[in-house]
Phi, psi and omega in degrees: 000171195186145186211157173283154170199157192236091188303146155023035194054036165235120161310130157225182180244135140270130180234106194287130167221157187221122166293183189261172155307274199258067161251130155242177192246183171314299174276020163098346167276136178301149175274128181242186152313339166311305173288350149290315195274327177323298202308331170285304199297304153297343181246021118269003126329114186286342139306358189224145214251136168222181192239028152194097188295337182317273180335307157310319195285311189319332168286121200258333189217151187200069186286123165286125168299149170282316165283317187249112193271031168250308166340118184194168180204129190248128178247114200286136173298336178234153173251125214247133165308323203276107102320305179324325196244038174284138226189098170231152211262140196262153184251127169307090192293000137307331176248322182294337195283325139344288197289341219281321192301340175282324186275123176280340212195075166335148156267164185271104189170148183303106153052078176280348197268338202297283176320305191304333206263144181309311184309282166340291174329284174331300187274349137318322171279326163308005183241346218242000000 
């Protein structure tokens, strides 16, 4: 659901979203609403290069629900037709949010800490 609402004479959207139950990541933890917002919460970091920050930055707020963690609700800074296809790619935040909270000083380069992490290893080799 998703709804207008009016800021300071400026329109946004608010929008309520619910993952499925069964998106899992590679080793079987489920993708939660964790793994969204890390992923916002790093590609809005000025240190950090993705490749379209536009797309993060249009959200201003990225609320979890407390009881239900596939639950979440984002207030878009504008308000836009396209809102729906705000399209952000999620980091397992079981294993990156650890890492991302160690680094005092990101490096600058698309999600450099990611290789380093066992999951990431796993899916190269699996790949490679």
């Amino acid at each position: 659901k998703a709804k207008l609402i009016e800021e300071d004479g400026v329109k946004k959207v608010v929008a309520n979203w619910e993952l499925k139950p069964n998106l899992k990541w590679g080793d079987g933890t489920q993708l939660t609403a964790k793994d969204l917002k890390l992923s916002w919460e790093i590609a809005l970091s000025n240190t950090v290069s993705v490749p379209s920050k536009e797309t993060y930055s249009r959200v201003e707020e990225f609320t979890i629900d407390p009881r239900n963690p596939l639950k979440f609700t984002t207030k878009f800074k504008e308000a836009r037709y396209d809102f729906y296809q705000w399209i952000v790619r999620p980091i397992p935040a079981h294993i990156e949010a650890k890492v991302w909270a160690m680094l005092t000083r990101p490096r600058c380069c698309r999600f450099t800490f990611a290789p380093k992490s066992q999951w990431y290893r796993r899916i190269w080799k699996a790949s490679a």
